[in-house]
BAFI-478616 format. One record per residue (C-alpha): x, y, z; residue number from 0. Coordinates in Angstrom, 3 decimals, padded with zeros to 6 digits, m for minus. Layout:
N
<atom px="X" py="Y" pz="Z" i="NUM"/>
...
//
This chain:
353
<atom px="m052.612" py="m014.953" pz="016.572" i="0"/>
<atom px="m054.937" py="m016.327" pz="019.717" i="1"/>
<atom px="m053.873" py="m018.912" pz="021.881" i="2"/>
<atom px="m055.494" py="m021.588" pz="020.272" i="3"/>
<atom px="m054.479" py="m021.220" pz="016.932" i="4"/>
<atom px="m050.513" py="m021.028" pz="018.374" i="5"/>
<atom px="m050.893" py="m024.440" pz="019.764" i="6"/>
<atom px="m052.170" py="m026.024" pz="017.160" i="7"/>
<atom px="m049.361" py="m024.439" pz="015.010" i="8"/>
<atom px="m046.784" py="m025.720" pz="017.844" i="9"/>
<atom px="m048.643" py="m028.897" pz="017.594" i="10"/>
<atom px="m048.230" py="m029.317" pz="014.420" i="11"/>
<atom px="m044.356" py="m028.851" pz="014.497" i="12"/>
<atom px="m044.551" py="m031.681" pz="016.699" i="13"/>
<atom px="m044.343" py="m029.320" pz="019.706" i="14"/>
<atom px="m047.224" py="m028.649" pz="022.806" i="15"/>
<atom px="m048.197" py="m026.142" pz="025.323" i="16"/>
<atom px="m046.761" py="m023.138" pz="027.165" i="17"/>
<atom px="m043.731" py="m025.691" pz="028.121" i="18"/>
<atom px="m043.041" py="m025.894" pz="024.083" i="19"/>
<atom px="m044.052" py="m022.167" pz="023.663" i="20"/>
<atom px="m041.081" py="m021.641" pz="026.481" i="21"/>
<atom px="m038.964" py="m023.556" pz="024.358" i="22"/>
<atom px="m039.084" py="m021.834" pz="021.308" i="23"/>
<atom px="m038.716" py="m018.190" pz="023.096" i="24"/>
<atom px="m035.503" py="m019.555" pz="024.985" i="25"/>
<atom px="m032.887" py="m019.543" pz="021.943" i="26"/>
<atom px="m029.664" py="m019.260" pz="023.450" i="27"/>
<atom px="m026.436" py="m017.569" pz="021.697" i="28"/>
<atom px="m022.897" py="m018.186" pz="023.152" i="29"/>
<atom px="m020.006" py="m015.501" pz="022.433" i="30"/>
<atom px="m017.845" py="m016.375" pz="024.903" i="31"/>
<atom px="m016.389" py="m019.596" pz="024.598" i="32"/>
<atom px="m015.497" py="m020.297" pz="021.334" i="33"/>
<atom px="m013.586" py="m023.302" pz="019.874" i="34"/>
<atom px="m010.175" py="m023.756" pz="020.827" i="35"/>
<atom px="m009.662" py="m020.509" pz="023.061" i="36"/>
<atom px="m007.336" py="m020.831" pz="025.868" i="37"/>
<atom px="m007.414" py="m018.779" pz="028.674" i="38"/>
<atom px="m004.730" py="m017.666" pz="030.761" i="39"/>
<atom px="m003.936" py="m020.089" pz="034.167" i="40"/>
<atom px="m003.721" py="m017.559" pz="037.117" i="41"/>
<atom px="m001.318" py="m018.209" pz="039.596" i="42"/>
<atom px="m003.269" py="m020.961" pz="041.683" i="43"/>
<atom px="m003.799" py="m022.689" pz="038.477" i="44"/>
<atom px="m007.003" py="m022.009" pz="037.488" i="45"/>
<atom px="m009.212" py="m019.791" pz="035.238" i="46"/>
<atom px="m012.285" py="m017.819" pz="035.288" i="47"/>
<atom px="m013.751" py="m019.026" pz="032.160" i="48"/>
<atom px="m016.004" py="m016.161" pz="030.674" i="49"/>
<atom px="m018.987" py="m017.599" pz="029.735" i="50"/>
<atom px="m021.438" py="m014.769" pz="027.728" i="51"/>
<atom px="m024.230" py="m014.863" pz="025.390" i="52"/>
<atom px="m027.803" py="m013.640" pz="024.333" i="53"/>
<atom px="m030.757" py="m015.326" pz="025.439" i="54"/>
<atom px="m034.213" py="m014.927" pz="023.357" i="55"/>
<atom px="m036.909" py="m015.155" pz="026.190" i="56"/>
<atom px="m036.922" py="m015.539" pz="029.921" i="57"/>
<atom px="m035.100" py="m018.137" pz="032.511" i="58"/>
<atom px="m034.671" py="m018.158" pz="036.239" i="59"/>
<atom px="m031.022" py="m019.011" pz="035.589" i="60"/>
<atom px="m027.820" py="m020.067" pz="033.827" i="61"/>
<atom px="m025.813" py="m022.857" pz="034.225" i="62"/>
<atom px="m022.214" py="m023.955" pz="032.794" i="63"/>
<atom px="m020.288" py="m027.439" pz="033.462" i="64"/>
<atom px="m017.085" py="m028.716" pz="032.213" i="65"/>
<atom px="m015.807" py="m032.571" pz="030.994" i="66"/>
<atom px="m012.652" py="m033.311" pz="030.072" i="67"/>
<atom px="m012.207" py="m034.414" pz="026.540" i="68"/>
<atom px="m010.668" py="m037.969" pz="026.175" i="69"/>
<atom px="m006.743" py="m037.671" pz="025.848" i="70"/>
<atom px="m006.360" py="m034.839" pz="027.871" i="71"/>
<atom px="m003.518" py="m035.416" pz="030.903" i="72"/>
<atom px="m004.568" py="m032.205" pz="033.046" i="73"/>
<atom px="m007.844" py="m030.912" pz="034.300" i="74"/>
<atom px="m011.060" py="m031.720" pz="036.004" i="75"/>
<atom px="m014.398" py="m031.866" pz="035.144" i="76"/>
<atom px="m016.645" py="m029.397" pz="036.822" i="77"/>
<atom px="m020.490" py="m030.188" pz="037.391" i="78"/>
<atom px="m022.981" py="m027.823" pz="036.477" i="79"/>
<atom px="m023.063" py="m024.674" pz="038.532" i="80"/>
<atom px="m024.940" py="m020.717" pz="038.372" i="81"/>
<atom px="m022.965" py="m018.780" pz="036.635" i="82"/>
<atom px="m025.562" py="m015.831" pz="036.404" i="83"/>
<atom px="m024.854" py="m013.032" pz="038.328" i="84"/>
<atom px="m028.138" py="m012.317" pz="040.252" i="85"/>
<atom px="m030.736" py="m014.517" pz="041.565" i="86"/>
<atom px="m032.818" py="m012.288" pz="038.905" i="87"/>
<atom px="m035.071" py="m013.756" pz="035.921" i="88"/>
<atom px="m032.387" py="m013.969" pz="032.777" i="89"/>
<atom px="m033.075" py="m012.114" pz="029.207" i="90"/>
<atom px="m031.132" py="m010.486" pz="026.866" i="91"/>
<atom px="m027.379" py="m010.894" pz="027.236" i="92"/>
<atom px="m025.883" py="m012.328" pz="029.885" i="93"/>
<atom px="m022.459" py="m012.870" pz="031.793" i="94"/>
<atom px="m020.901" py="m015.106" pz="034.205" i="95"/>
<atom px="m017.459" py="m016.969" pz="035.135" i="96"/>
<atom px="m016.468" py="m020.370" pz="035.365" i="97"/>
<atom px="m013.766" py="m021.540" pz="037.360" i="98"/>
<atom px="m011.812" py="m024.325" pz="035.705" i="99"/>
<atom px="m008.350" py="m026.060" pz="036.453" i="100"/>
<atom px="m005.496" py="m025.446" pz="034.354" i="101"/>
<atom px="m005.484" py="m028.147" pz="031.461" i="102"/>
<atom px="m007.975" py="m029.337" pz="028.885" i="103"/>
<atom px="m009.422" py="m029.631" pz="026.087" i="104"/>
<atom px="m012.417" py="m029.246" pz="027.786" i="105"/>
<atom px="m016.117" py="m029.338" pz="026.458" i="106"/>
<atom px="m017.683" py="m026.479" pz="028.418" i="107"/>
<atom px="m021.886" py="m026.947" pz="028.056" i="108"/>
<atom px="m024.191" py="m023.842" pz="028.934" i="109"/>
<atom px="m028.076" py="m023.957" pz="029.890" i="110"/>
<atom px="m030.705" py="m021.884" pz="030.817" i="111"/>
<atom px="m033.626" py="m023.444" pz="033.134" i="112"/>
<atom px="m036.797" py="m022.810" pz="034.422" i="113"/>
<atom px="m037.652" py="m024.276" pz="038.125" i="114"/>
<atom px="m038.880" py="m027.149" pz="036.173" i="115"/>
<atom px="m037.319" py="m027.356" pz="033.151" i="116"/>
<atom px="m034.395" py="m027.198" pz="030.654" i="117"/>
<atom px="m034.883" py="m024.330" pz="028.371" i="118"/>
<atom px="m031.847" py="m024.389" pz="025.923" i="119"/>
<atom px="m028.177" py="m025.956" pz="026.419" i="120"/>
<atom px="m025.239" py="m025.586" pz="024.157" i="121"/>
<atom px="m022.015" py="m027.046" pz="024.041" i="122"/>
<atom px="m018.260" py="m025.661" pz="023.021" i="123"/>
<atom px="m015.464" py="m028.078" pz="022.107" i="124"/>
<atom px="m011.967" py="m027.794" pz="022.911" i="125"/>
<atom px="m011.788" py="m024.845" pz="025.220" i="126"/>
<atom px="m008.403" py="m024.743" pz="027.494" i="127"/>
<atom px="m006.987" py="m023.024" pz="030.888" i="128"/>
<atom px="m003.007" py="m022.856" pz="030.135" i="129"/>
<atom px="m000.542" py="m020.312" pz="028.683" i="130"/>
<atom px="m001.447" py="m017.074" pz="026.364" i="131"/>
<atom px="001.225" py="m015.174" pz="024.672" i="132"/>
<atom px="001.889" py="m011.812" pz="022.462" i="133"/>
<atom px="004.673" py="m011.947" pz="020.306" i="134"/>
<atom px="006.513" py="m008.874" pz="019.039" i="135"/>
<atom px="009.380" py="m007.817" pz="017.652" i="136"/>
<atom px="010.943" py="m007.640" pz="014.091" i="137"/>
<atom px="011.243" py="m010.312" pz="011.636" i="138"/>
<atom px="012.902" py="m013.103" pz="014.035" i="139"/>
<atom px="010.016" py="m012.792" pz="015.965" i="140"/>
<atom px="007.798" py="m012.951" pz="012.753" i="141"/>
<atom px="007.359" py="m015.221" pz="009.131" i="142"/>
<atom px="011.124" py="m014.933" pz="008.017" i="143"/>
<atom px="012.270" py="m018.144" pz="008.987" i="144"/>
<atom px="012.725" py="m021.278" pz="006.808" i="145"/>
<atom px="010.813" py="m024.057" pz="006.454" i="146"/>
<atom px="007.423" py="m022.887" pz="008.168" i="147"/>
<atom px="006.576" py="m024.689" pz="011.285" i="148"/>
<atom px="003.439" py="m026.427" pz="012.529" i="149"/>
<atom px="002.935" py="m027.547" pz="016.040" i="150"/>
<atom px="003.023" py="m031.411" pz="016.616" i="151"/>
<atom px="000.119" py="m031.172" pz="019.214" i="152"/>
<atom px="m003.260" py="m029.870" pz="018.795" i="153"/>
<atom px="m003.548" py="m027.899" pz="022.367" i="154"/>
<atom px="m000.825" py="m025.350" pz="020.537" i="155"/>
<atom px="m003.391" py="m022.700" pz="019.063" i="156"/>
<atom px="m002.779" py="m019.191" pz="016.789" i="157"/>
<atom px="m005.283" py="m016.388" pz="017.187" i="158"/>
<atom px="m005.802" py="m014.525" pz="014.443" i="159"/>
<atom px="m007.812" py="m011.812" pz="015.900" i="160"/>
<atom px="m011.512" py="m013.423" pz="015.281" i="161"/>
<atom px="m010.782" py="m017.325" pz="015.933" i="162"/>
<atom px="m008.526" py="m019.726" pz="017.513" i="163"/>
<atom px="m006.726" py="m021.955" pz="014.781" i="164"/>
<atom px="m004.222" py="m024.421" pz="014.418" i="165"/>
<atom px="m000.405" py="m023.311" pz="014.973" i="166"/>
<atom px="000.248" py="m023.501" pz="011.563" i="167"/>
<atom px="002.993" py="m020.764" pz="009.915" i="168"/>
<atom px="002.672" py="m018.434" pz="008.955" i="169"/>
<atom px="001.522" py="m017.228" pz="012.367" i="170"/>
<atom px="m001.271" py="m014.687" pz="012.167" i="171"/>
<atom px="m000.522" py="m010.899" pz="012.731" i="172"/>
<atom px="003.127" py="m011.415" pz="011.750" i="173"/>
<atom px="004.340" py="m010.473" pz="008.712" i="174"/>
<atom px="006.041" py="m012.552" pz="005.732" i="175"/>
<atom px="005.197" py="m015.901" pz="004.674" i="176"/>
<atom px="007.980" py="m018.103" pz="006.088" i="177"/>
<atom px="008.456" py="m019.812" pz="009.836" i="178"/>
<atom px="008.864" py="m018.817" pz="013.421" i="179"/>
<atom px="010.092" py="m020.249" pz="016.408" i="180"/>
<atom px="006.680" py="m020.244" pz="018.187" i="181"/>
<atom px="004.543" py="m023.379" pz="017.084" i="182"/>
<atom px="007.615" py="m025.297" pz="018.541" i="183"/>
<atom px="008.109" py="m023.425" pz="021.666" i="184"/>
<atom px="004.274" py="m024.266" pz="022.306" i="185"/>
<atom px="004.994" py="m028.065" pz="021.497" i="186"/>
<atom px="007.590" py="m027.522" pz="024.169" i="187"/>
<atom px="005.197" py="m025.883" pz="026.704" i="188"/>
<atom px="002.362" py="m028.881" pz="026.239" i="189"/>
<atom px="004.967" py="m031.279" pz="026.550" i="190"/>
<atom px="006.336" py="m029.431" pz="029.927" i="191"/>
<atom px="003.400" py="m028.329" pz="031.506" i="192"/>
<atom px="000.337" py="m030.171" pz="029.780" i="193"/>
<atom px="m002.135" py="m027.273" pz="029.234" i="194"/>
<atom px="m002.831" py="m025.710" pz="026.011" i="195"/>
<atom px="m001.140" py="m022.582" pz="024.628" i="196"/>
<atom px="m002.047" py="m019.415" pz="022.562" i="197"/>
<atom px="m000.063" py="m016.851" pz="020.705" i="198"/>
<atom px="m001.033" py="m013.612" pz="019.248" i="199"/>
<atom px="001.629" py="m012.275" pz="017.049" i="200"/>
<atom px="002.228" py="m008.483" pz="017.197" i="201"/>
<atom px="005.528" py="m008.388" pz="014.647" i="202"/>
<atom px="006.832" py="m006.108" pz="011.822" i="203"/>
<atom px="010.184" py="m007.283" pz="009.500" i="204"/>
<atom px="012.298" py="m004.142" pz="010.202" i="205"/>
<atom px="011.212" py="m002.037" pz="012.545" i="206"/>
<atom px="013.491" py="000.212" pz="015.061" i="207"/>
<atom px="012.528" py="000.325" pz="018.542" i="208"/>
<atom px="011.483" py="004.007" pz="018.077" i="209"/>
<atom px="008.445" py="002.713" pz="015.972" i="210"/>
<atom px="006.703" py="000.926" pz="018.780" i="211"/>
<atom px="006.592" py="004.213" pz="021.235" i="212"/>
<atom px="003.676" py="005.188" pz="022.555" i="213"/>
<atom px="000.624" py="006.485" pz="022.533" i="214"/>
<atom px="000.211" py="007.386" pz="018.991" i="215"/>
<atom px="002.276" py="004.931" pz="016.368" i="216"/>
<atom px="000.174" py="002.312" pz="014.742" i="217"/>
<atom px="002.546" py="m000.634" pz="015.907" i="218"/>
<atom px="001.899" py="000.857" pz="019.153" i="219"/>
<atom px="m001.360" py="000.775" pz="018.875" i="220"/>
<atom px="m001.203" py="m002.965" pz="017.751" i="221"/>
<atom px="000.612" py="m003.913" pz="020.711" i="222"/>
<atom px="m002.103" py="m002.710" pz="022.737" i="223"/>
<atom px="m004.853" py="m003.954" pz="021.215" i="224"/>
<atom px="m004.002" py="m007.222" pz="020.742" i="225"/>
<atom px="m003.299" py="m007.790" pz="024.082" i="226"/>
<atom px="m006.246" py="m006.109" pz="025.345" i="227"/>
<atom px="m008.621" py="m008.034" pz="023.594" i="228"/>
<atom px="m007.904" py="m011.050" pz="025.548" i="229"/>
<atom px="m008.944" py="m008.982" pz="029.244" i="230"/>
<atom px="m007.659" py="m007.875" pz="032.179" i="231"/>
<atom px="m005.105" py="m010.802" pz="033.945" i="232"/>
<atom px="m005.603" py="m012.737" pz="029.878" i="233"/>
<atom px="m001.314" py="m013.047" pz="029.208" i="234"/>
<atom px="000.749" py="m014.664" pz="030.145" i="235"/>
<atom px="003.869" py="m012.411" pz="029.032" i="236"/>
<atom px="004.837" py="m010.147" pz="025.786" i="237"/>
<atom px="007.403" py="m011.909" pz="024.095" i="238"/>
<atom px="010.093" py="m009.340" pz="022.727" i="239"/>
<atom px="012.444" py="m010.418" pz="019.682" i="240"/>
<atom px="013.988" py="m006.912" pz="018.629" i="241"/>
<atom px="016.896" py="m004.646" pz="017.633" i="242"/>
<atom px="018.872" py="m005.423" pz="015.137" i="243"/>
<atom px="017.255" py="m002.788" pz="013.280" i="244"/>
<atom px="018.501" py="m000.608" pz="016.218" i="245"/>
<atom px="022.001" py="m001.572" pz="015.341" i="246"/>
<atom px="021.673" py="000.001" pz="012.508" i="247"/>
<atom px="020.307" py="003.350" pz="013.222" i="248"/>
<atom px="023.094" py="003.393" pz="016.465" i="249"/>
<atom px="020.420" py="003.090" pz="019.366" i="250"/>
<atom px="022.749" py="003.764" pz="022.923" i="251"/>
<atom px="022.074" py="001.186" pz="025.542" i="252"/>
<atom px="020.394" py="004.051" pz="027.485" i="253"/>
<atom px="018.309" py="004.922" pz="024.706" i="254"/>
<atom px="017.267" py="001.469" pz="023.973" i="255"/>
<atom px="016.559" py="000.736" pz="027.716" i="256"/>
<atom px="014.553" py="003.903" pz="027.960" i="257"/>
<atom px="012.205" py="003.100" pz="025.235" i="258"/>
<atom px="011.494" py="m000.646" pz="026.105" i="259"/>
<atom px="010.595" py="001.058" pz="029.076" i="260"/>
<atom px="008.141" py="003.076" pz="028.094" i="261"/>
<atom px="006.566" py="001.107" pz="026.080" i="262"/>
<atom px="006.167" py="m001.297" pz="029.201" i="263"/>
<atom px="005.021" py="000.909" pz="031.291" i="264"/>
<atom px="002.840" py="002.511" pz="028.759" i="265"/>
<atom px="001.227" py="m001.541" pz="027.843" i="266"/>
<atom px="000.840" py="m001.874" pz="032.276" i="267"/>
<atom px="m001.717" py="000.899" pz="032.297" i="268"/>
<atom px="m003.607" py="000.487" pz="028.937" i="269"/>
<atom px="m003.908" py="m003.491" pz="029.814" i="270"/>
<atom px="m004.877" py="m002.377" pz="033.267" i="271"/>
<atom px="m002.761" py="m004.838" pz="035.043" i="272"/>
<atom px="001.614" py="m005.668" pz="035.207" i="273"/>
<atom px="002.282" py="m007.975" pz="032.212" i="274"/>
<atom px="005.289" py="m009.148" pz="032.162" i="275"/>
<atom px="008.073" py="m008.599" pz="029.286" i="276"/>
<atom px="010.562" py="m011.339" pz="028.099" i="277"/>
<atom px="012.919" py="m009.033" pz="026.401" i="278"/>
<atom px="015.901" py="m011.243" pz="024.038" i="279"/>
<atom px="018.873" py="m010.405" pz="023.391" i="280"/>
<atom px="019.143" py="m009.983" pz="019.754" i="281"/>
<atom px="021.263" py="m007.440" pz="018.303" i="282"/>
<atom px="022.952" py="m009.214" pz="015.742" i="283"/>
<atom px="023.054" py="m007.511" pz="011.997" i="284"/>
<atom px="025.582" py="m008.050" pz="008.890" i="285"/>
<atom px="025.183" py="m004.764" pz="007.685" i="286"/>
<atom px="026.197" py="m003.408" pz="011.506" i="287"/>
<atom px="029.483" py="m003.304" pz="012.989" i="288"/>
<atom px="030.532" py="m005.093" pz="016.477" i="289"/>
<atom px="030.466" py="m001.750" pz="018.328" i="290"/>
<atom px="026.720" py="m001.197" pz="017.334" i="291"/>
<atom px="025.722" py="m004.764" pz="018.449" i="292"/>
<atom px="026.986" py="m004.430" pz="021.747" i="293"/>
<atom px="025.596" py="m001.023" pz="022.582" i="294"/>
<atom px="021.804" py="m002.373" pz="021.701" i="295"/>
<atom px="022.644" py="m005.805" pz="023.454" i="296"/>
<atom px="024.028" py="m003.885" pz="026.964" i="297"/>
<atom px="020.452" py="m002.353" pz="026.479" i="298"/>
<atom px="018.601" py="m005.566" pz="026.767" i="299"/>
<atom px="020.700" py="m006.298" pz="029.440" i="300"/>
<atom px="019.832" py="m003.351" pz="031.410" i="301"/>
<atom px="016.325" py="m004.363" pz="031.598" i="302"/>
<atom px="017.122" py="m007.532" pz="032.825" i="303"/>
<atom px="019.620" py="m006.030" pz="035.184" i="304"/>
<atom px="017.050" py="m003.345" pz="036.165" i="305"/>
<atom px="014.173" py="m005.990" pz="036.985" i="306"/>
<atom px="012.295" py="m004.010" pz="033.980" i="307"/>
<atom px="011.792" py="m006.786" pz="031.845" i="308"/>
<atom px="012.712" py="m010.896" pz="032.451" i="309"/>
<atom px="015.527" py="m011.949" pz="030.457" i="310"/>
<atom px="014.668" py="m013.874" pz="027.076" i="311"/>
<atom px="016.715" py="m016.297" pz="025.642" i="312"/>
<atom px="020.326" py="m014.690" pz="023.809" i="313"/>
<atom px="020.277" py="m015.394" pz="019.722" i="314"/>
<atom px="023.486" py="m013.365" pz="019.108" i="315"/>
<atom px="025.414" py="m016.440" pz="019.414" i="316"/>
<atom px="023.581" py="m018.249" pz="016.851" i="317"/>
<atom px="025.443" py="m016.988" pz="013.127" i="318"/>
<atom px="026.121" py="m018.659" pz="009.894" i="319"/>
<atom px="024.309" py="m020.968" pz="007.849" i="320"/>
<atom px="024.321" py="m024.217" pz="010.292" i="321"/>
<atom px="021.837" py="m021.358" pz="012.082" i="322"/>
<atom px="020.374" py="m018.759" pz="009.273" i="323"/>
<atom px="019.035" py="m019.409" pz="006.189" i="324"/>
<atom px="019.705" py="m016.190" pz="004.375" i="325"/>
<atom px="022.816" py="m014.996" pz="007.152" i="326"/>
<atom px="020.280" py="m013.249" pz="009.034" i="327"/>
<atom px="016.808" py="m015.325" pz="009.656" i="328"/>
<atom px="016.667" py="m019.044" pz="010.964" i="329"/>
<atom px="016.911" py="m022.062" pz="009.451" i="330"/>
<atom px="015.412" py="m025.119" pz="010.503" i="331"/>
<atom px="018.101" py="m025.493" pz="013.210" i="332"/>
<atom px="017.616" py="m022.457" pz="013.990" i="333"/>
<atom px="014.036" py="m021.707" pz="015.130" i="334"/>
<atom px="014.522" py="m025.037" pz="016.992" i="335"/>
<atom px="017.484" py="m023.704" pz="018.696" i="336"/>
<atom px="015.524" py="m020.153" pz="019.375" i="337"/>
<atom px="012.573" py="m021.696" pz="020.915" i="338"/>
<atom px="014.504" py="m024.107" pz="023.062" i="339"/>
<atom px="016.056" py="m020.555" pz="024.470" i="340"/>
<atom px="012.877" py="m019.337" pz="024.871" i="341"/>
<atom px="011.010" py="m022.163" pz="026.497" i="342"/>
<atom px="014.281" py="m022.230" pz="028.927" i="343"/>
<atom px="013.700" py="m018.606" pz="029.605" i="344"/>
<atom px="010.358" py="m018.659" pz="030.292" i="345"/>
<atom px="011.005" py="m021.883" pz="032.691" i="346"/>
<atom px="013.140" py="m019.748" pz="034.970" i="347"/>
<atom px="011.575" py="m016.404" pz="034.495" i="348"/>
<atom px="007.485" py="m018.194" pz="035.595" i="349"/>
<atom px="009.469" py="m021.502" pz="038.214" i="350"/>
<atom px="008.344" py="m024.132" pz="035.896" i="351"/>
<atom px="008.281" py="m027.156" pz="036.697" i="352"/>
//
């Protein structure tokens, strides 16, 4: 097609010129943010938000800019700024950071310009700096608990390995269909610190601490991936609910300690980076005798003595039905009770305030 007959087929879409021509090239696809992610707050309370796509055509440069959305209590807006890496034309993909304070929701908007001229913008809705999480564990830490849960505020987000969605039991990734103590412990967070708050779940009803060794078992492997996906510095902390299974098999303390251990130090150079562990104590079973239960909790307590792992919150205590629906998952009271621990624990392990 000549020149001429491309503007009059721009013209008569209404559009004119190279300028429209320019327009039309410049279609601009955003990966990274998406809706409702949350990314982890570093330690001077901020974020490098990734901010990734595909552009169709050519710009001199991309720019990102964040508003707060109304109701949100933390934050602050950031005006547009370059977030492409070299002061070279743009096309193809493309990849930058944007640093925003913990808090949110924020509207992040992306745009690729000419000298002159606006290209193509897009905008992403609720995307939040605050608190990412990894759950794992057996079935306390997973869908056994009864009724299920949803979080009270909307800044409390599940990821179930492709989107961000509402913390809503049963949580993603975990198995069985019931409740967990984890859309309330994030209610508790957003209260507490006022940033939004993600959990992956990485749990399996049943499983011995033996099962999650690595390199090679597929819970393992799990483990791994799903905190990889979210980058290097992207959690907060792993989340560990375990071992009453353990009672049951007659894990040592030593043995127990020794395998959390590995596994930690396993996750530190896969992930790239020290993520921290909050490790419960949970050891209770009815099918398993007193002397069992104490050797697997003096385990847990040896990685809290041994600075391997922070110390979670302690469920042993909580027996019977005014706790446990079935005599061995939570009840309503319950999962309340277990993420009050939890939120305590984390409080004290990360100086909350």
């Amino acid at each position: 097609m000549g020149m001429a007959a491309l503007l009059v087929l721009l013209s008569g879409l209404g559009l004119c010129g190279l300028a429209a021509a320019e327009e039309v090239a410049a279609a601009l696809t955003l990966t990274s943010p998406v809706s409702c992610q949350v990314f982890q707050r570093d330690k001077s309370n901020q974020a490098a938000i990734l901010i990734e796509g595909t552009l169709g055509g050519k710009a001199d440069v991309v720019e990102a800019k964040a508003d707060l959305l109304p109701g949100s209590k933390r934050g602050a807006a950031v005006n547009w700024v370059a977030v492409s890496a070299s002061g070279q034309p743009v096309s193809g993909k493309f990849s930058g950071h944007l640093s925003l304070p913990a808090g949110g929701w924020y509207q992040v908007r992306v745009r690729v310009r000419t000298a002159t001229r606006t290209l193509a913008e897009q905008a992403v809705d609720k995307v939040g700096v605050g608190e990412v999480f990894v759950t794992a564990g057996q079935s306390n830490s997973a869908n056994f608990g009864n009724p299920q849960q949803t979080a009270k505020d909307e800044r409390v987000v599940y990821f179930n390995g492709k989107e961000y969605v509402r913390a809503q039991d049963p949580i993603p990734g975990g198995c069985g269909g019931g409740g967990s103590p984890w859309a309330l412990l994030g209610d508790r967070i957003v209260a507490s610190q006022q940033v939004p708050v993600c959990f992956r779940s990485a749990s399996l009803n049943w499983t011995e601490v033996a099962a999650w060794l690595p390199p090679n078992t597929d819970l393992y492997k799990n483990l791994a991936s799903c905190v990889k996906v979210f980058g290097k510095n992207g959690v907060r902390a792993v989340l560990w609910h375990q071992g009453e299974s353990d009672t049951l098999v007659r894990t040592s303390a030593e043995t127990y300690c020794e395998r959390i251990k590995t596994i930690v130090d396993s996750l530190n150079q896969d992930a790239t980076y020290q993520l921290p562990w909050l490790v419960a104590q949970a050891s209770f079973h009815p099918g398993s005798g007193a002397p069992e239960q104490a050797q697997v909790a003096k385990g847990q307590q040896l990685l809290w003595a041994g600075k391997i792992c922070f110390q979670g919150p302690v469920t042993d205590d909580l027996l019977g039905p005014e706790y446990r629906h079935d005599g061995v998952h939570f009840n309503q009271k319950g999962l309340e009770k277990h993420a009050d621990r939890w939120f305590d624990s984390l409080s004290k392990a990360f100086q909350w305030k």
